[in-house]
Backbone as CSV, one residue per row, in Angstrom:
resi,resn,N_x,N_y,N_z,CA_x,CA_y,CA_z,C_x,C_y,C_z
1,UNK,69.267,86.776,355.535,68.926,87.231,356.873,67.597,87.947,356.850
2,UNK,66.759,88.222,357.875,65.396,88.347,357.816,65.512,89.318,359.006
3,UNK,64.695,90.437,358.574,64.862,92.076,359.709,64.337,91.570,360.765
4,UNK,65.148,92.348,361.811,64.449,92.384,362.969,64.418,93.497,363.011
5,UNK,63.680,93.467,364.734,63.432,94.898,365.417,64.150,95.538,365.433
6,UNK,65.142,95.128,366.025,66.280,96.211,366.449,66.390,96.565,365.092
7,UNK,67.036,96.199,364.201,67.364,96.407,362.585,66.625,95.917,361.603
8,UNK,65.441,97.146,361.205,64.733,96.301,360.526,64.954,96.442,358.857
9,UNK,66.259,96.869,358.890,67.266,96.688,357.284,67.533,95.114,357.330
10,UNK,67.902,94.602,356.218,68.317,93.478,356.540,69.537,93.252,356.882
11,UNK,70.215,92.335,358.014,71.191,92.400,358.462,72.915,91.840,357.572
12,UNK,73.773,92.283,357.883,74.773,92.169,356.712,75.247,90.472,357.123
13,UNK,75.528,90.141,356.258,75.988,88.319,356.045,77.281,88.336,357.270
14,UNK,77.850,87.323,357.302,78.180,86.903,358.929,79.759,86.688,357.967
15,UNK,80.517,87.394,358.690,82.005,87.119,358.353,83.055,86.456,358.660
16,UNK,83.193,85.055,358.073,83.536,83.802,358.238,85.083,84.319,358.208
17,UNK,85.875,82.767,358.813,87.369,83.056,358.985,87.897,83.166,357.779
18,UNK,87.186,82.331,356.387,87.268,82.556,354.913,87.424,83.574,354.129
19,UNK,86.472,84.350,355.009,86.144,85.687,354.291,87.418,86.383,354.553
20,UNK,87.398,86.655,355.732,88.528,87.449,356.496,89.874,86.773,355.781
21,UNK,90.346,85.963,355.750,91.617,85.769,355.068,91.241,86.368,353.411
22,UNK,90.016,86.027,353.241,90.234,87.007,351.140,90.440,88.485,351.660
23,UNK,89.543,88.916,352.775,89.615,90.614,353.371,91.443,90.983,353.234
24,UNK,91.788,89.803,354.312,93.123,90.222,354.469,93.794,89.963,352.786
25,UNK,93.987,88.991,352.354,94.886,88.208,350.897,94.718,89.815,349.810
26,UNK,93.381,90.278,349.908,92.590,91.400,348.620,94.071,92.496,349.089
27,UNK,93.539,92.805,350.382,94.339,94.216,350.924,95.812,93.879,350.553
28,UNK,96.309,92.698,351.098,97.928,92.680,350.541,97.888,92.587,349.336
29,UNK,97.214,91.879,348.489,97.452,92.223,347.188,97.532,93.663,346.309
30,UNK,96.664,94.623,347.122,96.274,95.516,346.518,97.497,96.828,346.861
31,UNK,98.140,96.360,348.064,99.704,97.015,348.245,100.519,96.853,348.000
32,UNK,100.739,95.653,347.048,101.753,94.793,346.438,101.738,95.509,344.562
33,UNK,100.236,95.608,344.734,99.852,96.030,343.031,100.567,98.081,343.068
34,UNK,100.282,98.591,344.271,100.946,99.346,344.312,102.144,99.901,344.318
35,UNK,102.826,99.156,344.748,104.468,98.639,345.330,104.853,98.842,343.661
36,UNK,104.661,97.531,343.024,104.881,97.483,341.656,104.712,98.368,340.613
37,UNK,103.829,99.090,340.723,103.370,100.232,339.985,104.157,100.858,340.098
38,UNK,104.513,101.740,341.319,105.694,102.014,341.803,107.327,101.886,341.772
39,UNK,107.316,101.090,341.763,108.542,100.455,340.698,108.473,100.430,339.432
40,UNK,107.382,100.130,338.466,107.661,99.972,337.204,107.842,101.833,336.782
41,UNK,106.580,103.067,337.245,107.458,104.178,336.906,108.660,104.366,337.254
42,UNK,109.315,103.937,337.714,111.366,104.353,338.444,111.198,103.572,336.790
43,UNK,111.027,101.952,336.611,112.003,101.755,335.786,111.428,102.199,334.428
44,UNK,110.278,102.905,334.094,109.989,103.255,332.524,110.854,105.012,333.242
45,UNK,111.187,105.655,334.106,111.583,106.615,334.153,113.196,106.112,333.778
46,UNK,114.026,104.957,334.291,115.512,104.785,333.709,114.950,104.492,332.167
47,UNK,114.689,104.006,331.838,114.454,103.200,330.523,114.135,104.454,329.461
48,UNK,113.795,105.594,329.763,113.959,106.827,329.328,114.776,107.508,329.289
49,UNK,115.475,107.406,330.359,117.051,107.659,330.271,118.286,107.364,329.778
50,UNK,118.190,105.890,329.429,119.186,104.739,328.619,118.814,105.018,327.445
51,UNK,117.610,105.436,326.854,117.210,105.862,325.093,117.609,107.307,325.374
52,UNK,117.421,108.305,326.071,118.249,109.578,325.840,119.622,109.748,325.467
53,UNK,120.488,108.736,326.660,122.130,108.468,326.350,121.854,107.760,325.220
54,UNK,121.324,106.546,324.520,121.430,106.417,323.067,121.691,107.497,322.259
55,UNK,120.674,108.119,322.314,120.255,109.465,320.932,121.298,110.280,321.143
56,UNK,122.075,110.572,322.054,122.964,111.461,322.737,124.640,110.930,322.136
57,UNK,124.345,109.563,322.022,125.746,108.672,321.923,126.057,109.202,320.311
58,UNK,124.531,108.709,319.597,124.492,108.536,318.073,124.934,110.160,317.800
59,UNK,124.270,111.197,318.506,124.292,112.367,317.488,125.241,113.025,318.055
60,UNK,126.152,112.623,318.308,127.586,112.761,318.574,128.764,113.263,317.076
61,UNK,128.916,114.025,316.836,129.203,113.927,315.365,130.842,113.599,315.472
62,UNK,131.730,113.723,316.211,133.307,112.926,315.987,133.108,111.750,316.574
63,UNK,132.935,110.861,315.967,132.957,109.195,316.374,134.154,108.832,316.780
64,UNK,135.129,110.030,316.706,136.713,109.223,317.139,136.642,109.427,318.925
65,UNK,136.355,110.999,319.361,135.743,111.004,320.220,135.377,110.297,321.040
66,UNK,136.025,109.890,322.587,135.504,109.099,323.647,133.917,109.394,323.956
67,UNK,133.460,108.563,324.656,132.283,108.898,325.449,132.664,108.444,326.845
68,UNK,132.557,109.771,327.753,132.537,109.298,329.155,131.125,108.503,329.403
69,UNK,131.544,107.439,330.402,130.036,106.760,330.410,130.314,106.438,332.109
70,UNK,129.330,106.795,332.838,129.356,106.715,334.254,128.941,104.972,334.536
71,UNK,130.265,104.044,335.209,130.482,103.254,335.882,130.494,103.460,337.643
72,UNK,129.554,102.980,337.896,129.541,103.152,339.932,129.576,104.928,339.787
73,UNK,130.763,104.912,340.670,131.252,106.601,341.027,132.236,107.403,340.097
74,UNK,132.725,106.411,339.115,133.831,106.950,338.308,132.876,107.317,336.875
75,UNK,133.862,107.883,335.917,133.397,108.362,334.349,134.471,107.488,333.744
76,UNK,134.019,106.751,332.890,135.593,105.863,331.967,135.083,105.880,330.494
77,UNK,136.790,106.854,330.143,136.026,107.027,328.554,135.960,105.368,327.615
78,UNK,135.123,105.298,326.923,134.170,104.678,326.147,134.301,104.831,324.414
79,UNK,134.669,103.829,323.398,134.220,104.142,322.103,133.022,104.528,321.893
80,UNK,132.377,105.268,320.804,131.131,105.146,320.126,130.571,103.918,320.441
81,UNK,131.344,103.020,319.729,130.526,101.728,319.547,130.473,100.862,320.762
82,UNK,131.582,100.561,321.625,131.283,100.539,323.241,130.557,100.809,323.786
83,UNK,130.588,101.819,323.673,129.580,102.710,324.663,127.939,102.250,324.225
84,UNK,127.966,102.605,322.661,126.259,102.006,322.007,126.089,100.247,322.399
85,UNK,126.886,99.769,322.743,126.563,98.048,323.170,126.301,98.390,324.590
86,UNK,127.060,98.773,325.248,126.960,98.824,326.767,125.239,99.682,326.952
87,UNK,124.762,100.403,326.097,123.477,101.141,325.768,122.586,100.081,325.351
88,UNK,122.863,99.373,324.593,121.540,98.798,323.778,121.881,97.654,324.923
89,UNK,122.463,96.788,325.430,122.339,96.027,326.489,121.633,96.250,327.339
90,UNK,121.680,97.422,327.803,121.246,97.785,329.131,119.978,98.282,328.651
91,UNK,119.535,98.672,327.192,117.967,99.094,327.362,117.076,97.921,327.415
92,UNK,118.004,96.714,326.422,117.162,95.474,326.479,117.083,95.121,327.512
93,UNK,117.577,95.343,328.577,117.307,94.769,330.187,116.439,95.505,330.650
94,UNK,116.358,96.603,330.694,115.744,97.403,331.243,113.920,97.249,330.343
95,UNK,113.735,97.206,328.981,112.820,96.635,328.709,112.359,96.086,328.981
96,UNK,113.085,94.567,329.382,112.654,92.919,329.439,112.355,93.444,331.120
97,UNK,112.869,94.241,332.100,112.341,94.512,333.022,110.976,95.364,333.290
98,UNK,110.739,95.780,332.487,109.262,96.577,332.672,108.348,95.374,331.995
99,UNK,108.774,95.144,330.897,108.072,93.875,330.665,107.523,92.653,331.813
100,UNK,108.159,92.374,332.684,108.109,91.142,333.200,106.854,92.330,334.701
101,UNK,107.651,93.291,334.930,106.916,93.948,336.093,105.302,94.354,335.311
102,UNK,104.816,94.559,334.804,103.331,94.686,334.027,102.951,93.266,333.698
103,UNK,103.866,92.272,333.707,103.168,90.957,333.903,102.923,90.866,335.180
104,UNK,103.883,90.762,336.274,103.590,90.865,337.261,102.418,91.310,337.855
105,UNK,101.924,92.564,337.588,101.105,93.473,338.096,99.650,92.902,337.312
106,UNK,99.687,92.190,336.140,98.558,92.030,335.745,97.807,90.824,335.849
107,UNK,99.337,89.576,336.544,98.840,88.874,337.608,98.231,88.865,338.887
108,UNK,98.385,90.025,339.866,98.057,90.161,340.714,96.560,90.980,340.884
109,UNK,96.598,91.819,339.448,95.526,92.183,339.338,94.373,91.432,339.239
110,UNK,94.341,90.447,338.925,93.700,89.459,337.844,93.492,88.792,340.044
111,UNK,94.189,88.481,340.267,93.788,88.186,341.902,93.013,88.754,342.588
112,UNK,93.008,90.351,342.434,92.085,90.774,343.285,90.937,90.500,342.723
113,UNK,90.940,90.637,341.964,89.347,90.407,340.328,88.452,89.395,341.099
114,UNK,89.394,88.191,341.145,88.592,87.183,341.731,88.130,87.004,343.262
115,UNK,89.217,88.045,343.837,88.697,87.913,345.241,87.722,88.973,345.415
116,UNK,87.942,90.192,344.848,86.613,90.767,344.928,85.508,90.516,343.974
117,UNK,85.176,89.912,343.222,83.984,88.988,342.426,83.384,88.043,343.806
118,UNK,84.680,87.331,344.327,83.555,86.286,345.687,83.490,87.669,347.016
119,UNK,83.769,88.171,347.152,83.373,88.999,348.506,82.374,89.967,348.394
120,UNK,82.582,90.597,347.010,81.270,91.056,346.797,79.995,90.509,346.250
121,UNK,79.736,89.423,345.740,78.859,88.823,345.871,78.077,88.250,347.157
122,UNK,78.726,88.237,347.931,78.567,87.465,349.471,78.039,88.716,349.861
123,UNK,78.923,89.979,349.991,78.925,91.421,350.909,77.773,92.228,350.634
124,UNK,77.774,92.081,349.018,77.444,93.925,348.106,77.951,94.754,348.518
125,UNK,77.378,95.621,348.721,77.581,97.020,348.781,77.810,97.307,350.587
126,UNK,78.207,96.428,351.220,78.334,96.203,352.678,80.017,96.800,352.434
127,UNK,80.845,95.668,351.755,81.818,95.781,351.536,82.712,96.897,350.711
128,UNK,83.605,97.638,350.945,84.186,98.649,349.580,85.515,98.364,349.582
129,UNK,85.744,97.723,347.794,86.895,97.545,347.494,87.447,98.047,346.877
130,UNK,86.992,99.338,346.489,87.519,100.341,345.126,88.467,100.987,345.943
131,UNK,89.215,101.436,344.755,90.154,102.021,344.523,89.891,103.585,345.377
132,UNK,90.852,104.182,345.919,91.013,105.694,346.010,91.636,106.306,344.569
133,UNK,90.908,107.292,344.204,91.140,107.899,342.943,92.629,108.746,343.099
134,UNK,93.174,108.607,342.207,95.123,109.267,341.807,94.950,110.275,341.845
């Protein structure tokens, strides 16, 4: 674009229906990347919790000893070794779930990458896609 009078900056590039759907696609992505984030601390915060009841199960010193283990709303006592399967089950899930959510997130990341690589090339510094700081 080439200054005019009225504006004799040069004028900002013309915002196609293209653009505007990456404008819109960037922004949902970028609340979605939040969303997830969001979720994955809840689940590295359980997943901290399922290795506490581990360490808690093990240093238990009468192994004859039930373990109450909270089902829904009830407590149902539990062997040692019950109880440590029903534990190591549930951390491997809970793993394989943070796992899959940081894939997630580093797919979507990897989306905005590219949509802001083409909008800011087109925009510059017209456009702002950064982040608000935590």
């Amino acid at each position: 674009s080439e200054p005019t009078r009225e504006n004799p900056r040069m004028s900002a590039p013309e915002v196609t229906a293209s653009d505007q759907k990456d404008i819109n696609t960037f922004s949902r992505l970028n609340n979605q990347y939040h969303e997830l984030k969001d979720e994955l601390n809840t689940q590295k915060e359980d997943l901290v919790n399922l290795q506490d009841a581990q360490n808690e199960v093990m240093m238990q010193m009468d192994d004859t000893e039930p373990v109450k283990m909270a089902i829904g709303e009830v407590y149902c006592d539990q062997t040692q070794d019950d109880a440590m399967d029903i534990l190591n089950a549930k951390v491997e899930e809970a793993e394989g779930d943070v796992s899959k959510k940081e894939a997630k997130m580093a797919e979507v990341k990897a989306e905005m990458a590219v949509l802001k690589g083409r909008l800011t090339a087109k925009f510059g510094k017209n456009i702002n896609l950064e982040e608000e700081p935590e």
